[in-house]
C-alpha positions in Angstrom: -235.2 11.8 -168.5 -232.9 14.7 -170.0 -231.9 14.3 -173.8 -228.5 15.0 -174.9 -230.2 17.5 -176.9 -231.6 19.4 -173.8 -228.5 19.3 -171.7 -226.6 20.7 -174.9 -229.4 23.6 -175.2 -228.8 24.1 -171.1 -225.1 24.3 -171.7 -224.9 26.8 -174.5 -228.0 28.7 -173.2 -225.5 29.5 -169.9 -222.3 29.9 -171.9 -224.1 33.3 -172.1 -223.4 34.3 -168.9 -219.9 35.5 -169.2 -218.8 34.6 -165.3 -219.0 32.3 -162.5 -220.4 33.1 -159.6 -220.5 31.6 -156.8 -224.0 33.1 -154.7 -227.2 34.5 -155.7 -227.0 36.9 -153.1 -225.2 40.3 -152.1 -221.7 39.4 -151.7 -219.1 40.6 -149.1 -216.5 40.9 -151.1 -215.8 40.6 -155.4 -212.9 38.6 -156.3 -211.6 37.6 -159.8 -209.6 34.4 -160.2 -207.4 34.3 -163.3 -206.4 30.9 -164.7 -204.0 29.3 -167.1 -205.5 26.4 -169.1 -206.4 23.2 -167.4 -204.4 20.4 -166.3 -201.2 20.9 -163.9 -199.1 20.3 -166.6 -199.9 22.8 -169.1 -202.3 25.2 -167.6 -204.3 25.4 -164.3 -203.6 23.0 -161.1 -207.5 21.9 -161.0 -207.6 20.8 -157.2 -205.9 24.3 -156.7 -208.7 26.1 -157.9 -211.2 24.4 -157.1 -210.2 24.5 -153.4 -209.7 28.9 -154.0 -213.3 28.5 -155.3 -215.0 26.2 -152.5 -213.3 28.6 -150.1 -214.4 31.5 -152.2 -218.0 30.4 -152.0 -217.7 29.3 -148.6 -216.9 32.9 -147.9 -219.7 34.4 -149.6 -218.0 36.1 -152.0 -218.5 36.8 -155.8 -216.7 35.2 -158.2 -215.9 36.1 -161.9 -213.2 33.8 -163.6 -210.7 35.4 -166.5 -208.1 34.3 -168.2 -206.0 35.0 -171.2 -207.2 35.0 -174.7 -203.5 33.3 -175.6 -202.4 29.9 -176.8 -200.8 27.5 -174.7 -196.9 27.2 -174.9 -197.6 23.7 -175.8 -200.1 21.1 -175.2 -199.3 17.8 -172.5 -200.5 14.5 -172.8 -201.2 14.1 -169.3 -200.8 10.3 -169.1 -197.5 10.3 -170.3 -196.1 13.8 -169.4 -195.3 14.1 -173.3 -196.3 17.0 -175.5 -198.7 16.5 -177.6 -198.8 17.9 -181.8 -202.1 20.4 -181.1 -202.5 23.8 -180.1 -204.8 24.6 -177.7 -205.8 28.3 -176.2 -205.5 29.3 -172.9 -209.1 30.8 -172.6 -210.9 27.6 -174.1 -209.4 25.2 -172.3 -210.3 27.4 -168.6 -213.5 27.6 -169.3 -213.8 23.7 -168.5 -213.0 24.5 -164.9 -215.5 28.1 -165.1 -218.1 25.4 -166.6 -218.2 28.0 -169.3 -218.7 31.2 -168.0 -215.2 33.3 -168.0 -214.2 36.4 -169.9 -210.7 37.0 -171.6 -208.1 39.0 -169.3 -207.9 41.7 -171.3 -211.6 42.9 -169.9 -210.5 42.7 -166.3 -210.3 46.0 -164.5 -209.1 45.9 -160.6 -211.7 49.2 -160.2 -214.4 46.4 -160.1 -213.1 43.5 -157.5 -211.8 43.5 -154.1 -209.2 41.2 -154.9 -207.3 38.8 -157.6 -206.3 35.0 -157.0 -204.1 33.0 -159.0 -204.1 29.2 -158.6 -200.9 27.6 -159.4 -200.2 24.7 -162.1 -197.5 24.9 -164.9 -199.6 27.3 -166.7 -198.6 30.1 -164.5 -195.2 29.3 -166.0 -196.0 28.2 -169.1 -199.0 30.1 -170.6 -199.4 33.8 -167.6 -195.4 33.7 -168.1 -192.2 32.4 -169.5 -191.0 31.5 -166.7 -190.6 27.4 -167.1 -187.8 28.2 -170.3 -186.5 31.4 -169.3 -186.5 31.4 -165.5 -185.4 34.5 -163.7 -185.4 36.4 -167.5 -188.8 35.2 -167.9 -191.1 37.8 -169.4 -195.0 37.9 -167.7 -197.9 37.9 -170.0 -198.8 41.9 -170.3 -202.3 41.7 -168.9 -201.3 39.6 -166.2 -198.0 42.1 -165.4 -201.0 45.2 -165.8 -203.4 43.3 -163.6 -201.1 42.5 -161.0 -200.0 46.1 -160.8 -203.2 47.3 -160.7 -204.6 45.4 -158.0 -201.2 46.7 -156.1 -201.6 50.4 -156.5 -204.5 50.2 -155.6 -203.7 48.3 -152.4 -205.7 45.5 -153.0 -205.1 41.6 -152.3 -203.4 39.7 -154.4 -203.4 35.9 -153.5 -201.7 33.4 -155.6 -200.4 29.7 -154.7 -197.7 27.0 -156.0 -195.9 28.2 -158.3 -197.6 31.4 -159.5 -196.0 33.2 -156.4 -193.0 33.9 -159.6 -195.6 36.5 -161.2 -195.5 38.8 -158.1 -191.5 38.1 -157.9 -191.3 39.8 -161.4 -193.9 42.4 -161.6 -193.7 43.5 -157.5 -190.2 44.2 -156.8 -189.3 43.9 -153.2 -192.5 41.7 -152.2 -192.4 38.9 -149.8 -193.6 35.9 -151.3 -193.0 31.5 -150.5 -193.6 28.3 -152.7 -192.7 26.7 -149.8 -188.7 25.6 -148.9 -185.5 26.4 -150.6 -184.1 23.2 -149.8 -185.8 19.6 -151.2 -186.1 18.0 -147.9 -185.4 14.3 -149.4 -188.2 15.1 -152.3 -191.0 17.0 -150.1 -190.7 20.3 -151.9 -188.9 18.8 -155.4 -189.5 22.4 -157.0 -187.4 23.9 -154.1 -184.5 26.3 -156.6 -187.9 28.0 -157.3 -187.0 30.0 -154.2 -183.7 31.2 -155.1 -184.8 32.0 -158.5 -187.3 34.6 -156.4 -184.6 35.8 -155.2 -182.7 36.5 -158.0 -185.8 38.2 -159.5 -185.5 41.0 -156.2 -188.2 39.2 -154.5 -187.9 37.7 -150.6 -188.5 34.0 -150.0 -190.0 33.2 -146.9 -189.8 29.3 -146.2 -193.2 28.0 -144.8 -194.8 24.5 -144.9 -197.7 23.0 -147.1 -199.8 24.1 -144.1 -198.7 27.6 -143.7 -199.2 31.0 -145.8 -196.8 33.7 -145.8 -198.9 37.0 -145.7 -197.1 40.2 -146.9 -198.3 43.1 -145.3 -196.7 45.9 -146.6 -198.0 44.8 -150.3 -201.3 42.8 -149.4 -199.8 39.5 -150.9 -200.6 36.0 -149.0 -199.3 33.3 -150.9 -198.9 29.6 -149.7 -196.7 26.7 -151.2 -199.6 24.0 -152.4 -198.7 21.7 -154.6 -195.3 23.1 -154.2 -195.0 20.4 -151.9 -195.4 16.6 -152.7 -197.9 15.9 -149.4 -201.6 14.4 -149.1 -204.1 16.7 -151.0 -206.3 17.5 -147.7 -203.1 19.4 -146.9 -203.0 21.3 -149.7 -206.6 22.1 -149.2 -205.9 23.2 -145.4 -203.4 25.8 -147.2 -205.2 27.4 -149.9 -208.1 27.8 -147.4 -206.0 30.0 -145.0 -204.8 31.7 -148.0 -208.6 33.0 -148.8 -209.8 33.6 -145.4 -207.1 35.5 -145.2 -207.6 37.6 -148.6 -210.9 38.0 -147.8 -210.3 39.6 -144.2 -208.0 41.7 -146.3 -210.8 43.0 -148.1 -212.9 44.1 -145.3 
């Protein structure tokens, strides 16, 4: 039987590893996912990414996992939908979702990966922007704005779900991006003045379903609405996987 004191030795023995990847084998294609925190509410949707990593692995590509070396805008008891009195930081609380191994942002160069995801969640709002308080005249977290640019000059795919479609809005002027409908529906897509708010920001909404992903071609984007949309979580998991099957085609 394992001791606590093995499984602890185990765990910090692997925190050395500074990412997660997904095969032990000579991958196809190299993709970073950046991530927020973890919990919907203040950081990372977690069924978001882990569906983007399932279908990552699936793929066979290799994963690393970043994010930013920031506090949280606040902290949410989860239960309640309250904040809390405690700070947490954005890099801490994503490595419970990397199981440890993840680097800051800041390290991140595009010249190594084939492609960039970004999983949605408040955090993408709240913690990679400021876009939850300050909405269109939100300011984007600078190595999130530098990443995102990078990855675009150098005409690689960006893929990003639920709400974190906003970043590209900001930092891509012109791109074609959806978080699903610009009209509620009776509730189904509650977060729907998100895509006027692209608007405003120079962007192009294109309205799509849970099930659907918008791909824009001109700028390698492929977004799709997730949890953008208040549906049965297989659904959400049919969308992000179109969304990285078709990144990864993009990288080939």
């Amino acid at each position: 039987m394992f001791s606590f004191r093995v499984i602890r030795t185990r765990c910090l023995h692997n925190l050395g590893s500074r990412f997660f990847h997904t095969t032990n084998y000579a991958a196809s294609s190299k993709v970073a996912v950046v991530l927020s925190g973890s919990g919907v509410y203040d950081g990372s949707e977690i069924h978001e990414a882990s569906a983007i990593l399932v279908n990552l692995s699936r793929g066979g590509a290799d994963v690393s996992i970043y994010a930013p070396d920031v506090e949280q805008m606040h902290v949410i008891d989860h239960t309640k939908g309250e904040p809390m009195e405690q700070t947490r930081n954005v890099l801490v609380e994503s490595a419970r979702i990397a199981r440890g191994k993840i680097a800051a942002l800041s390290t991140l160069n595009a010249s190594n990966y084939d492609a960039v995801v970004f999983p949605g969640g408040f955090g993408a709002a709240k913690n990679l922007s400021s876009f939850a308080v300050d909405g269109v005249n939100c300011k984007v977290n600078s190595d999130v704005e530098r990443v995102l640019k990078e990855f675009h000059q150098a005409k690689k795919p960006i893929g990003l779900c639920c709400i974190s479609p906003v970043l590209a809005a900001k930092v891509i002027p012109g791109c074609e991006v959806t978080v699903g409908q610009d009209k509620e529906e009776g509730g189904k897509y509650p977060y729907s003045g998100t895509a006027g708010a692209i608007q405003e920001m120079g962007a192009k909404h294109i309205n799509k379903t849970v099930a659907e992903t918008h791909v824009d071609e001109a700028n390698l984007i492929v977004t799709t609405p997730a949890f953008m949309c208040e549906t049965r979580l297989h659904e959400i998991f049919d969308g992000v996987q179109k969304m990285i099957n078709q990144v990864l085609a993009m990288t080939k």
